[in-house]
BATOR-614737 format. One record per residue (C-alpha): residue number from 0; residue in three letters; x negated, y, z negated. Coordinates in nm, 2 decimals. Example, Ala and Ser with C-alpha at 12.3 -4.5 7.8 and 13.67 -1.06 7.14 Angstrom:
2
<atom 0,"Ala",<-1.23,-0.45,-0.78>>;
<atom 1,"Ser",<-1.37,-0.11,-0.71>>;
//
This chain:
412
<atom 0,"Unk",<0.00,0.00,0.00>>;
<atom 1,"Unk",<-0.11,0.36,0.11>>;
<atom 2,"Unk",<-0.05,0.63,-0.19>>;
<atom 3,"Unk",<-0.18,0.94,-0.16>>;
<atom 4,"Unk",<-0.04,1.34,-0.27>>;
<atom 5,"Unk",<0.05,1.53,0.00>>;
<atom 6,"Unk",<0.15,1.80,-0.16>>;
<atom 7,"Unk",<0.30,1.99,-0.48>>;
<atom 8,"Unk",<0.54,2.27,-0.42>>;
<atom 9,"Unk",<0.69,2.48,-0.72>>;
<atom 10,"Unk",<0.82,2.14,-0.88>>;
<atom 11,"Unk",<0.85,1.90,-0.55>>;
<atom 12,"Unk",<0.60,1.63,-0.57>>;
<atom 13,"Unk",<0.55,1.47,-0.19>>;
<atom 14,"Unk",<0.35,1.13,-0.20>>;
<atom 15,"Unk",<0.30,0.90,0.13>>;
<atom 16,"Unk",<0.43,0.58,0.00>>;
<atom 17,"Unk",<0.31,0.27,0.21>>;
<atom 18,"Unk",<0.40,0.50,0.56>>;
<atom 19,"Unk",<0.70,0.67,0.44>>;
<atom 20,"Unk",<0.72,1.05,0.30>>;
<atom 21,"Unk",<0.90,1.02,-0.07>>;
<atom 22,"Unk",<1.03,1.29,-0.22>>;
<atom 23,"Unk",<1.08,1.28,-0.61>>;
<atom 24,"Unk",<1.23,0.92,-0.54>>;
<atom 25,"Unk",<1.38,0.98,-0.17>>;
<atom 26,"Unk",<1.26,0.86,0.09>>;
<atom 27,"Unk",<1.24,0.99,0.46>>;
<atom 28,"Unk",<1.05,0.97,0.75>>;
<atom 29,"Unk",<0.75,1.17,0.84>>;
<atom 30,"Unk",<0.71,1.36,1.12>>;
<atom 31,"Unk",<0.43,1.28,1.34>>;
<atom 32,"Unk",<0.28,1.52,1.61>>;
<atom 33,"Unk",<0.31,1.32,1.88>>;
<atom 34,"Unk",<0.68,1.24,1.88>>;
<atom 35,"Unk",<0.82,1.58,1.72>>;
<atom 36,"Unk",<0.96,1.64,2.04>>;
<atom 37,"Unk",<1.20,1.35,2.03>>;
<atom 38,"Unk",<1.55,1.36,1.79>>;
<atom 39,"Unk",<1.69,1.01,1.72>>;
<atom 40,"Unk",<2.02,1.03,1.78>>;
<atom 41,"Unk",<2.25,1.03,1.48>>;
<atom 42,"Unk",<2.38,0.66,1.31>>;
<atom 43,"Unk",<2.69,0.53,1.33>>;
<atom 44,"Unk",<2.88,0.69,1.02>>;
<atom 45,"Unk",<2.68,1.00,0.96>>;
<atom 46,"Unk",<2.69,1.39,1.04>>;
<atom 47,"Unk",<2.42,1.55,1.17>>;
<atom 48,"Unk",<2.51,1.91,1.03>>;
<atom 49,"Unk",<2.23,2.15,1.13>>;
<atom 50,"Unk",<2.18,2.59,1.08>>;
<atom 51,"Unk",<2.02,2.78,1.37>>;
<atom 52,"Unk",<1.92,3.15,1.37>>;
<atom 53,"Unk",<1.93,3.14,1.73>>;
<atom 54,"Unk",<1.86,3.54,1.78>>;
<atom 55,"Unk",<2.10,3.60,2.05>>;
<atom 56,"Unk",<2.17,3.93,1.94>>;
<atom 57,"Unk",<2.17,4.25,2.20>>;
<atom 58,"Unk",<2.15,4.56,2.10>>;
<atom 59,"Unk",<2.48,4.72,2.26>>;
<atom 60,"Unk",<2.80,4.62,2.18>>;
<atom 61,"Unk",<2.99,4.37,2.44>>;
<atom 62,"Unk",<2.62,4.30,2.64>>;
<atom 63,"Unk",<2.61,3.92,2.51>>;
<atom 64,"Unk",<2.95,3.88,2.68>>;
<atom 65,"Unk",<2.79,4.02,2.98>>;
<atom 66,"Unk",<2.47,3.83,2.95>>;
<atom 67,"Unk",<2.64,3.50,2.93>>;
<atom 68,"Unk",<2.92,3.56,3.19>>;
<atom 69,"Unk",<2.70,3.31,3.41>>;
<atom 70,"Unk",<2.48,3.07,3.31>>;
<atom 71,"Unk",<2.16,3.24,3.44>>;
<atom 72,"Unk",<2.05,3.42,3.06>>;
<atom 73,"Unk",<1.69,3.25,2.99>>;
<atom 74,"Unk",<1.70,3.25,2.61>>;
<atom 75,"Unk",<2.07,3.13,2.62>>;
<atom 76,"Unk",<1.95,2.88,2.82>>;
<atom 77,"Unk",<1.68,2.77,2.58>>;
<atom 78,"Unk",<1.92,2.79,2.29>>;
<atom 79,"Unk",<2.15,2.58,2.45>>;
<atom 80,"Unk",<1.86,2.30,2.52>>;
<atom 81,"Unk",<1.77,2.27,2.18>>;
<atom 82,"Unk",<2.11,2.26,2.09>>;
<atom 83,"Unk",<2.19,1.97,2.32>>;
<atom 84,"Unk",<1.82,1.78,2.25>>;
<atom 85,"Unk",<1.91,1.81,1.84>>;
<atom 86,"Unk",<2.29,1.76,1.91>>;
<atom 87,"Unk",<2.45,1.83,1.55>>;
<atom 88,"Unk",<2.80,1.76,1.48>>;
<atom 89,"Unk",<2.84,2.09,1.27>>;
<atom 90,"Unk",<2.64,2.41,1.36>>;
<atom 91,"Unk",<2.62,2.71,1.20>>;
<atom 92,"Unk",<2.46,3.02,1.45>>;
<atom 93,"Unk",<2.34,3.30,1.27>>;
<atom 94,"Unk",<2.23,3.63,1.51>>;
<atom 95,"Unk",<2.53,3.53,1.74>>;
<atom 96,"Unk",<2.69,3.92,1.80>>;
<atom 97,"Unk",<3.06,3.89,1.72>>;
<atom 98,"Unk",<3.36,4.03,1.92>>;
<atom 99,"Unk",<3.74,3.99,1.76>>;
<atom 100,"Unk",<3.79,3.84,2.12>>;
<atom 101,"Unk",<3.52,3.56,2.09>>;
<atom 102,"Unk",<3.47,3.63,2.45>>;
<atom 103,"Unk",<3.11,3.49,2.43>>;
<atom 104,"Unk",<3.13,3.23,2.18>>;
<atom 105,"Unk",<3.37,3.09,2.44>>;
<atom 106,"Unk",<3.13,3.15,2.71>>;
<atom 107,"Unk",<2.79,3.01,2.54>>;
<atom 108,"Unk",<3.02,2.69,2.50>>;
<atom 109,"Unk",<3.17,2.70,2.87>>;
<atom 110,"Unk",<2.85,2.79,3.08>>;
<atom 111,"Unk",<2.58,2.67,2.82>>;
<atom 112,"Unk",<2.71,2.40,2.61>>;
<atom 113,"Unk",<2.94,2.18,2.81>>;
<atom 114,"Unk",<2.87,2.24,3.17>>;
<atom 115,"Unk",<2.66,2.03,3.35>>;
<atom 116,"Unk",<2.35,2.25,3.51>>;
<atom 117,"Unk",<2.04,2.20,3.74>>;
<atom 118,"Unk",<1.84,2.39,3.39>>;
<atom 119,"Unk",<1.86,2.14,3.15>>;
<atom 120,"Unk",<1.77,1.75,3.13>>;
<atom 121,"Unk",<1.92,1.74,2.80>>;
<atom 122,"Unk",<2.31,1.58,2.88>>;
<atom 123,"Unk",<2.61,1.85,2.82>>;
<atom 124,"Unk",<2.72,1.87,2.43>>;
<atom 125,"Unk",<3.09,1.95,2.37>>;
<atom 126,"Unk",<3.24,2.14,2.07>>;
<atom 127,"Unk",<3.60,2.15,2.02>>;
<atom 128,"Unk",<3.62,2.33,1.73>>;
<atom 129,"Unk",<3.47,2.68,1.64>>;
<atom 130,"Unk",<3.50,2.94,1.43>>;
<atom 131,"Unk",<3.39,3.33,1.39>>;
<atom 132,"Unk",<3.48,3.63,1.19>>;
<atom 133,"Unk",<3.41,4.04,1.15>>;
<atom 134,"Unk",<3.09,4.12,1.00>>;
<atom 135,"Unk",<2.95,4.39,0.80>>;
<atom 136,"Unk",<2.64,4.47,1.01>>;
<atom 137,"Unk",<2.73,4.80,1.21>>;
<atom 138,"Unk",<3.04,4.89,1.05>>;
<atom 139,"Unk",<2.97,5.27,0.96>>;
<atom 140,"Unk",<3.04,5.35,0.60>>;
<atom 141,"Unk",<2.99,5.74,0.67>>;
<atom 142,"Unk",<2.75,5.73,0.39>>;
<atom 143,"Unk",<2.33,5.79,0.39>>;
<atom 144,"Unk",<2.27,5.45,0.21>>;
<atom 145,"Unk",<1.93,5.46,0.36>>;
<atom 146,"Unk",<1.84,5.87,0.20>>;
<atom 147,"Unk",<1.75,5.98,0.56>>;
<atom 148,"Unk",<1.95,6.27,0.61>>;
<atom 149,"Unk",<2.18,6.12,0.82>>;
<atom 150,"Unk",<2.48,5.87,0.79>>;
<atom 151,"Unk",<2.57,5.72,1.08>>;
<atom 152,"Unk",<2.21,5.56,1.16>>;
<atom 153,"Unk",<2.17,5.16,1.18>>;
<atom 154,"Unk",<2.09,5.17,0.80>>;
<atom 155,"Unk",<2.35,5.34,0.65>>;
<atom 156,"Unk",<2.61,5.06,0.79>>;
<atom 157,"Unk",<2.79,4.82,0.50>>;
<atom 158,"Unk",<2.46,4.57,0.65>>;
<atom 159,"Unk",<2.20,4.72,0.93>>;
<atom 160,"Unk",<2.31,4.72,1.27>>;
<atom 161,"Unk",<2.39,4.94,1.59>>;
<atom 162,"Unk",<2.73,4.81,1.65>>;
<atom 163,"Unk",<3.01,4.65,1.47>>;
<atom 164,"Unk",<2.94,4.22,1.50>>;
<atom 165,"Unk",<2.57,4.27,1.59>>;
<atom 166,"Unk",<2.40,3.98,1.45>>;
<atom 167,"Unk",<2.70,3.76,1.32>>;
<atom 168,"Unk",<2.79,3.43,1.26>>;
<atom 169,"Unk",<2.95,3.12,1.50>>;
<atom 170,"Unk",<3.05,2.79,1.36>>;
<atom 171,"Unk",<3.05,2.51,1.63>>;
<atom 172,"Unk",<3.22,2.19,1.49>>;
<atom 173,"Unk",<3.31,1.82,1.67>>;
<atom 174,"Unk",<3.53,1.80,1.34>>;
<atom 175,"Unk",<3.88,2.00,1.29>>;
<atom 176,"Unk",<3.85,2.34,1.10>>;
<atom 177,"Unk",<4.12,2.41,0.84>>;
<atom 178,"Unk",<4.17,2.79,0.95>>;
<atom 179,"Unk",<4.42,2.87,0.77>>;
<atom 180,"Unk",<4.20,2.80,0.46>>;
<atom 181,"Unk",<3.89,2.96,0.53>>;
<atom 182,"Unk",<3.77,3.21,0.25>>;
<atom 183,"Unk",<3.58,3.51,0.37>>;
<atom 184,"Unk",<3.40,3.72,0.11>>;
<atom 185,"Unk",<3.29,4.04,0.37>>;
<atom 186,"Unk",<3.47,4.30,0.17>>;
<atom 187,"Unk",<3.34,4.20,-0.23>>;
<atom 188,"Unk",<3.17,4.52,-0.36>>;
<atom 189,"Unk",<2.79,4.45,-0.50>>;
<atom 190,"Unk",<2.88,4.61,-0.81>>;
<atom 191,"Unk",<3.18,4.37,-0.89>>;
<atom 192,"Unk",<2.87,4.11,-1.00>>;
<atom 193,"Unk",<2.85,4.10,-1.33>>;
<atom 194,"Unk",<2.42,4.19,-1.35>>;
<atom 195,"Unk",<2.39,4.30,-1.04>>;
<atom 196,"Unk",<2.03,4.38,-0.94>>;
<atom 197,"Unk",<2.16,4.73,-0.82>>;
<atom 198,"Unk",<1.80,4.93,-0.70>>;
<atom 199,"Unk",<1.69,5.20,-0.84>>;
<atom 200,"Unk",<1.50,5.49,-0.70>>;
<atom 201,"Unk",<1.15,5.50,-0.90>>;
<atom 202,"Unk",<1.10,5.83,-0.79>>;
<atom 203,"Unk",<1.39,6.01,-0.98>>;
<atom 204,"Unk",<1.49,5.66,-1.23>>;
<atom 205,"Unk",<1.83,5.69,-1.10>>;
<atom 206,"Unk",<2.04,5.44,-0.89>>;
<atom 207,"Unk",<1.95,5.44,-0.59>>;
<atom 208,"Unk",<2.34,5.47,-0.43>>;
<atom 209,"Unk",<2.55,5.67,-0.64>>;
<atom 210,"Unk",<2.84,5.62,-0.78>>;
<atom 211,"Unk",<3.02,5.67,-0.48>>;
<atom 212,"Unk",<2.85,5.49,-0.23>>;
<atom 213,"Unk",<2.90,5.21,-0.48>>;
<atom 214,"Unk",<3.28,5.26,-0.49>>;
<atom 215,"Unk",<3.26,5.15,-0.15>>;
<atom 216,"Unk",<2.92,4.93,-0.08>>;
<atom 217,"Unk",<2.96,4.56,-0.04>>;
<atom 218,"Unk",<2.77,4.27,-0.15>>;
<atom 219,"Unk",<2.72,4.08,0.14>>;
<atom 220,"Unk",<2.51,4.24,0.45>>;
<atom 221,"Unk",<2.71,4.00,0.72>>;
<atom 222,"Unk",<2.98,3.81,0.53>>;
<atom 223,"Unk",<3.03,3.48,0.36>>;
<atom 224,"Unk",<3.23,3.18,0.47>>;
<atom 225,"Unk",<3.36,2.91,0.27>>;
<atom 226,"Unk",<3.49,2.73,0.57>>;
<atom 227,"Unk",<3.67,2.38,0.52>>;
<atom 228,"Unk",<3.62,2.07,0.81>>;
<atom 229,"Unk",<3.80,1.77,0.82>>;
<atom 230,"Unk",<3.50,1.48,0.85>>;
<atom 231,"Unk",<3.71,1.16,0.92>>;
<atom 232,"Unk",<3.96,1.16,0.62>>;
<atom 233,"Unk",<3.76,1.41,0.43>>;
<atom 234,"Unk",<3.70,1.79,0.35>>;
<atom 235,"Unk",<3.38,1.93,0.36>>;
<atom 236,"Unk",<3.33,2.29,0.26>>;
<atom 237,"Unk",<3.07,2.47,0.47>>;
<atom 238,"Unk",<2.92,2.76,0.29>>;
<atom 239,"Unk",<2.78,2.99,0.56>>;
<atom 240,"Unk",<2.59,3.31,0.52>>;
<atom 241,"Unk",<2.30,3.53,0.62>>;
<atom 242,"Unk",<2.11,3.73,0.39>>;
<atom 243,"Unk",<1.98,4.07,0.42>>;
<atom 244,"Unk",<1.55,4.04,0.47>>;
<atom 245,"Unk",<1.38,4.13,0.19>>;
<atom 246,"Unk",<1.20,4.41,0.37>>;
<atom 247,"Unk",<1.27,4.70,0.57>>;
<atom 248,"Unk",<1.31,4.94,0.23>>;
<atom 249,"Unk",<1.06,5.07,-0.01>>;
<atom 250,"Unk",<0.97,5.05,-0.34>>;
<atom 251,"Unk",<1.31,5.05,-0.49>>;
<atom 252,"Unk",<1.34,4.69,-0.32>>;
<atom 253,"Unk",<1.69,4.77,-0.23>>;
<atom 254,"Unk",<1.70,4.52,0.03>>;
<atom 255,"Unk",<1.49,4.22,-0.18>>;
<atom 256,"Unk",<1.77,4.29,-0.47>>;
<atom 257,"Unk",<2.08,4.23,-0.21>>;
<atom 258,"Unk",<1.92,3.94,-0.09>>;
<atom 259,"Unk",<1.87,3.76,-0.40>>;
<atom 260,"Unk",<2.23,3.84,-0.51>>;
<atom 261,"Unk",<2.36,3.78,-0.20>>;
<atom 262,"Unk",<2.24,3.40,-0.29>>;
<atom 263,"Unk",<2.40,3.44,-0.62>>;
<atom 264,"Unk",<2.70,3.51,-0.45>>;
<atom 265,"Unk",<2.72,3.13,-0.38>>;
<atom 266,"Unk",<2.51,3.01,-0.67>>;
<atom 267,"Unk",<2.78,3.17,-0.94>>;
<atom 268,"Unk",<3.08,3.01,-0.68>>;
<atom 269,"Unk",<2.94,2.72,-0.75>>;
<atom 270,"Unk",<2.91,2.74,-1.11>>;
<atom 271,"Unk",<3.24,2.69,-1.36>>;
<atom 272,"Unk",<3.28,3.00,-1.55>>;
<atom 273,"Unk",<3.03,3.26,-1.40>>;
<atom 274,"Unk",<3.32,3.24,-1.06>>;
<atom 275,"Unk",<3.57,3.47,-1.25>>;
<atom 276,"Unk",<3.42,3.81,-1.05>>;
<atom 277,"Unk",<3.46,3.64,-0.73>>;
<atom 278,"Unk",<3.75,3.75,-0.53>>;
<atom 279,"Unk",<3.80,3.68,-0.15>>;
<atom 280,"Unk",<3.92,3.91,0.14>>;
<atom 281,"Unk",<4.28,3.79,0.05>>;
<atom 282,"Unk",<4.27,3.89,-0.31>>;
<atom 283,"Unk",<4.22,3.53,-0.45>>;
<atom 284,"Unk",<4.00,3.49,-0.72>>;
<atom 285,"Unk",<3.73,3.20,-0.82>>;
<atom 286,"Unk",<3.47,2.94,-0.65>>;
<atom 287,"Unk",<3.49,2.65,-0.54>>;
<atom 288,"Unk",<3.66,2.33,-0.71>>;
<atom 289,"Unk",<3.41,2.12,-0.92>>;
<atom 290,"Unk",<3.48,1.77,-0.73>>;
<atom 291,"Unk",<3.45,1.95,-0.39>>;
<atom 292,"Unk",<3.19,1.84,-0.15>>;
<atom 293,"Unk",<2.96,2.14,0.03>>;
<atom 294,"Unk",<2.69,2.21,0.25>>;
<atom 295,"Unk",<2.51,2.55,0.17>>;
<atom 296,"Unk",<2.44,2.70,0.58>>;
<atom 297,"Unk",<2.23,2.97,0.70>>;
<atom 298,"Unk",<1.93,3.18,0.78>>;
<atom 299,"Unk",<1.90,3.32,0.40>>;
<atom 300,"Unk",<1.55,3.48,0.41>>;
<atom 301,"Unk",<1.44,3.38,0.10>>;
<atom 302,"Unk",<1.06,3.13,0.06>>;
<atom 303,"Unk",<1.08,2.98,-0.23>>;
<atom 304,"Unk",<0.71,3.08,-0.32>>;
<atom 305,"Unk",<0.56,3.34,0.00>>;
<atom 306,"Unk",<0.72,3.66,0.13>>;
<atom 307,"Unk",<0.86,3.91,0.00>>;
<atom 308,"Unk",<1.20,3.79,-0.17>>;
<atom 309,"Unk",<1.27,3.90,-0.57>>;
<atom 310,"Unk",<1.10,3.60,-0.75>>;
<atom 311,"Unk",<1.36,3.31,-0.81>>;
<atom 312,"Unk",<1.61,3.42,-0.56>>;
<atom 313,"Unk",<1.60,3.10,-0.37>>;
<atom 314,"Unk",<1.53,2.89,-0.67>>;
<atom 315,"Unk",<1.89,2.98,-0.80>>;
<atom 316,"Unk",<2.05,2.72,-0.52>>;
<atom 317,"Unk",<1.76,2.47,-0.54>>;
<atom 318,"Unk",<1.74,2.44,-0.88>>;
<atom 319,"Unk",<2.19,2.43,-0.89>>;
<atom 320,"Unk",<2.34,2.13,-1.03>>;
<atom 321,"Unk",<2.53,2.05,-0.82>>;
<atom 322,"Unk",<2.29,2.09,-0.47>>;
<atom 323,"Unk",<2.05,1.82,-0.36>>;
<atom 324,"Unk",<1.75,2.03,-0.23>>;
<atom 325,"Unk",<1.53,1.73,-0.12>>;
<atom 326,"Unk",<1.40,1.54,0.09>>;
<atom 327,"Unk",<1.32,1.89,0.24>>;
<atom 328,"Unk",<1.34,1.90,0.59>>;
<atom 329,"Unk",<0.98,1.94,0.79>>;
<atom 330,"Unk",<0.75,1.94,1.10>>;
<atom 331,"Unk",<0.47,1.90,1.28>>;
<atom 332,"Unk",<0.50,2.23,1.44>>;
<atom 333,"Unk",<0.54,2.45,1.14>>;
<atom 334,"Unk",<0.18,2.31,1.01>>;
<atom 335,"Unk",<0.00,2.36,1.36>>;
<atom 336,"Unk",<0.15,2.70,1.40>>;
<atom 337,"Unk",<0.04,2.82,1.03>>;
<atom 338,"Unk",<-0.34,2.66,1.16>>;
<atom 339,"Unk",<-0.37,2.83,1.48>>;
<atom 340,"Unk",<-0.20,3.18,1.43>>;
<atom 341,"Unk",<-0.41,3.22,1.04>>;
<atom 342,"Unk",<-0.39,3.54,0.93>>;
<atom 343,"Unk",<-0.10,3.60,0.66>>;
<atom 344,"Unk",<-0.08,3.20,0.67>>;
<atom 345,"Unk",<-0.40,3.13,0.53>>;
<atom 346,"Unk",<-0.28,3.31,0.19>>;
<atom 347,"Unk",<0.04,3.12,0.15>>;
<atom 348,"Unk",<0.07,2.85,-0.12>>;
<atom 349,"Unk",<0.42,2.71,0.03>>;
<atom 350,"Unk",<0.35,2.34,0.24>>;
<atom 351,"Unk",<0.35,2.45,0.64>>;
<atom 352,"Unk",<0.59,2.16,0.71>>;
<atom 353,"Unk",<0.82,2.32,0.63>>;
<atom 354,"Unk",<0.80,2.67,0.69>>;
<atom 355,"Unk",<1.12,2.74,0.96>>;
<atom 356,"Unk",<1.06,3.09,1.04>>;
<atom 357,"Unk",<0.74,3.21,1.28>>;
<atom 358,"Unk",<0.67,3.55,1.18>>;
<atom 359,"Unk",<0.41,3.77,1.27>>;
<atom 360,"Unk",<0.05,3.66,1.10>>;
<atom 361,"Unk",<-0.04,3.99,1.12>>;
<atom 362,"Unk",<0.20,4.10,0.75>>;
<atom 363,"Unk",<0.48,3.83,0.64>>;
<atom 364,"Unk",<0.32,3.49,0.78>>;
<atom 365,"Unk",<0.57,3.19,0.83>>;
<atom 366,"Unk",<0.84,3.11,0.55>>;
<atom 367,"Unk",<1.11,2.89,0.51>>;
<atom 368,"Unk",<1.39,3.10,0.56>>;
<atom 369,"Unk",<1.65,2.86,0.71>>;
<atom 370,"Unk",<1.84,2.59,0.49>>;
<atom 371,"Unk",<2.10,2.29,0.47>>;
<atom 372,"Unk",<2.18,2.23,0.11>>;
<atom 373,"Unk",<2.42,1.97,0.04>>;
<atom 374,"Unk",<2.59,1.86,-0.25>>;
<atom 375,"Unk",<2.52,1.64,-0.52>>;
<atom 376,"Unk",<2.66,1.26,-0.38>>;
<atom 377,"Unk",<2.61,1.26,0.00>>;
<atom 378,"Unk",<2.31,1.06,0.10>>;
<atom 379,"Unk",<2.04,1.23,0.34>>;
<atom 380,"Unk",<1.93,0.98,0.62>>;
<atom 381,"Unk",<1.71,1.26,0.78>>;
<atom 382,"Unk",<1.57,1.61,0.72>>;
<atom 383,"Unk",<1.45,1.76,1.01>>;
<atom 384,"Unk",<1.30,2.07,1.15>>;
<atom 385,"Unk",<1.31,2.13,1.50>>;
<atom 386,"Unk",<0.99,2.28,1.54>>;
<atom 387,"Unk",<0.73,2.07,1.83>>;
<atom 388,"Unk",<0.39,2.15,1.83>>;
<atom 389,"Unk",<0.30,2.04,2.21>>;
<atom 390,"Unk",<0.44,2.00,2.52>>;
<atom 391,"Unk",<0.78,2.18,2.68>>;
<atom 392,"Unk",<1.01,2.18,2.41>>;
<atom 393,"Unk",<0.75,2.37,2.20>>;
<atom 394,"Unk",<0.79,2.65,2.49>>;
<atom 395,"Unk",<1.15,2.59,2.39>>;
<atom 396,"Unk",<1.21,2.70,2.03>>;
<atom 397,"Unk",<1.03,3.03,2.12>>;
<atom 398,"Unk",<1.38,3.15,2.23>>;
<atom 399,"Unk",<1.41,3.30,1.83>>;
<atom 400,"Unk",<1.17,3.31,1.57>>;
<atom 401,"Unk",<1.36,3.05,1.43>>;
<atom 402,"Unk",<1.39,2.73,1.36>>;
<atom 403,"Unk",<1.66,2.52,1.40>>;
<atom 404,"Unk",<1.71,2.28,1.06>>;
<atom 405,"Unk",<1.88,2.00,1.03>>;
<atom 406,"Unk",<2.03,1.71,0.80>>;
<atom 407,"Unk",<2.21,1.39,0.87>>;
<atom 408,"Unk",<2.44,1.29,0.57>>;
<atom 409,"Unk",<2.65,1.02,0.50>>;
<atom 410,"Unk",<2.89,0.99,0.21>>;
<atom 411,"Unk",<2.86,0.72,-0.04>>;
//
C-alpha cells in the first residue's frame, strides 16, 4: 500500500491511500494530467449538479441577446462546449446578464445547447427546465454609495453594474423546477442582520453609508435563490448566489464585509434559531426546514485561506453542520497554472488543485472562488473541476476566468 500526505489545508487532511485520493475518510478519485480532459459520464442513479461563472456578461443592456441571436459568438461557443463535455444535470450560471424576457437564456439553450452545429464535437445537451430572476447589479439607488460625487455611476447601484441584470444568474435543470416556490432574497436590507459587518470609513470613524443609504441598501449584490427541483420523487433545494469580490473598495473593506455576510445570509438560513431576520421578497419569514436536503451553488469569491476575503467568511459554510464540504473538488489544471504563471501564486498557502478561479498573477493569484456544497446525507461519487492543463479543451475553459465545478451525488 502507497501512503503518503499530500496536503494539509486549514483542517483537510489529503492522504493518497493505495492509488486513491481520501479525504478525512472519503474517498475519490485523483485527477491525473493526462486524462483531465475526459469527464466520465455520470452513473446510473446519480446527479451531476455542477456551478459555472461562465462570464458572458456585455457591458450594454440587451447586447447578449444580440450576440447570441445566431450561433456564431466564440465565447458562447466555448461555454457551451464545456457545458456539453461536463454535461451536468443541474447548472447554476453566474455572469449570465438577465432580461425579464429571458430572451437569451432561451437562445444560449436553442442555438448553443441543443442544436446540433459543425463547432462542437461534444453531442447536443438538452435542458428543459430553467430558471432566472431580476438582479440587484445596475439597479440605480440614486445614492453615492461609492463617495465619488456622483450617484448614478456603476458603483452606486444596489450591487455594481452598468445596467439593470448585468452579470445575473440562470439555472439550467433536466429535473422540474417548483416555480411557484422559489424564495428570492434580492430586496433584504444589509442592516436587517443581526451583526452586520456594516464598513466604516476609517477616515472620519463613521459608517461608511448613512443612515439613509442604509434605509434603502440591500444585503445581497445580485440576489439569492432558494430554488426547489423535483429529483425523481424528491426535493432538492438549490441555494444559488454570487457574492460581491472582496476588492474594488478601500480601506473600509466595504466590499470584503458584504461578501462575508452575503455567505452568512445562507449560513444563518441554514441554522435553527439565527433564521428569525430572514425574510424573503414575499414577506415570508425563516430558513430552510431542518430535514431538507440542499446544495449550496455559485461563484461566492471567497478562498478559504488566499485573497482578500474577511477572514472566516467562507469557513462559515464549510465548517456548517449540516454541509458536507469534502471530498473537495480538484484538477490537474489549477496546479499547472499556479506553476507556470508564479507570481502571486508562489505566496499562497491554499492546495492549487483546487484553486477554480485564474486571476491575474500579477496581484490576487488563483483562489477557489467557485463551490457545490451539499448537505449532510447525500453521497459524493465525484468532485470535479473542470480545469485541463494540455491540449484543446485547456484553450476551452479560457472562455471566463472561471472554472466550471462539479459534483455527482447520490442519495442514500
Amino acid at each position: 500500500m502507497r501512503l503518503g500526505v499530500l496536503s494539509i489545508r486549514g483542517c483537510l487532511l489529503c492522504l493518497f491511500v493505495g492509488g486513491s485520493l481520501m479525504c478525512e475518510g472519503v474517498v475519490c478519485d485523483p485527477v491525473r494530467a493526462d486524462e483531465d480532459a475526459v469527464v466520465r459520464p455520470v452513473a446510473s442513479g446519480a446527479v451531476r449538479v455542477a456551478t459555472f461563472n461562465c462570464s458572458l456578461n456585455r457591458e450594454t443592456a440587451g447586447q447578449l441577446e444580440r450576440d447570441l441571436s445566431t450561433d456564431g459568438d466564440l465565447q458562447a461557443r466555448r461555454v457551451a462546449r464545456v457545458l456539453r463535455t461536463v454535461r451536468p444535470d443541474l447548472v447554476l450560471l453566474n455572469e449570465f446578464d438577465f432580461s425579464e424576457s429571458g430572451q437569451a437564456a432561451l437562445l444560449f439553450l436553442k442555438n448553443y445547447l441543443a442544436a446540433d452545429v459543425s463547432w462542437s464535437a461534444e453531442p447536443a445537451l438538452k435542458y428543459e427546465y430553467w430558471w432566472s430572476g431580476p438582479v440587484n447589479t445596475g439597479v440605480p439607488t440614486g445614492l453615492d454609495l461609492d463617495h465619488d460625487g456622483k450617484t448614478d455611476g456603476p458603483g452606486d447601484a444596489f450591487g455594481f453594474g452598468r445596467f439593470p441584470g448585468q452579470y445575473g444568474m440562470l439555472l439550467l435543470s433536466k429535473y422540474p423546477i417548483d416555480t411557484a416556490r422559489v424564495r428570492t432574497f434580492q430586496k433584504l436590507l444589509w442592516q436587517q442582520m443581526p451583526g452586520a459587518l456594516l464598513p466604516v470609513d476609517p477616515g472620519t470613524q463613521q459608517g461608511w453609508y448613512s443612515a439613509g443609504d442604509l434605509q434603502q441598501f440591500r444585503l445581497s449584490s445580485k440576489s439569492h435563490w432558494d430554488i426547489p427541483v423535483k429529483i425523481e420523487g424528491r426535493e432538492l433545494h438549490v441555494l444559488a448566489s454570487h457574492p460581491t469580490p472582496p476588492a474594488f473598495d478601500g480601506a473600509e473593506d466595504r466590499n470584503g464585509r458584504r461578501n462575508h455576510d452575503e455567505i452568512r445570509l445562507w449560513k444563518d438560513y441554514l441554522t435553527a434559531g439565527a433564521d428569525s431576520w430572514i425574510r424573503d421578497d414575499a414577506g415570508v419569514s425563516g430558513g430552510l426546514a431542518a430535514d431538507a436536503a440542499f446544495v449550496i451553488l455559485g461563484d461566492l469569491n471567497a478562498d478559504p485561506v488566499d485573497g482578500g476575503s474577511v477572514s472566516g467568511a467562507i469557513q462559515q459554510l464549510l465548517g456548517h453542520p449540516r454541509v458536507q464540504a469534502v471530498p473537495v473538488p480538484t484538477s490537474a489544471g489549477g496546479v499547472q497554472a499556479a506553476a507556470s504563471q508564479k507570481g502571486a501564486n508562489l505566496q499562497h498557502r491554499g492546495i492549487p488543485a483546487e484553486d477554480t478561479a485564474d486571476f491575474s498573477d500579477r496581484s490576487v493569484g488563483n483562489l477557489r472562488a467557485d463551490y457545490v456544497l451539499p448537505s449532510v446525507g447525500v453521497k459524493i461519487e465525484a468532485a470535479r473541476v473542470y480545469w485541463p492543463a494540455t491540449g484543446e479543451s485547456a484553450e476551452l475553459v479560457e472562455c471566463s476566468d472561471h472554472r466550471l465545478v462539479f459534483l455527482d451525488l447520490r442519495w442514500k
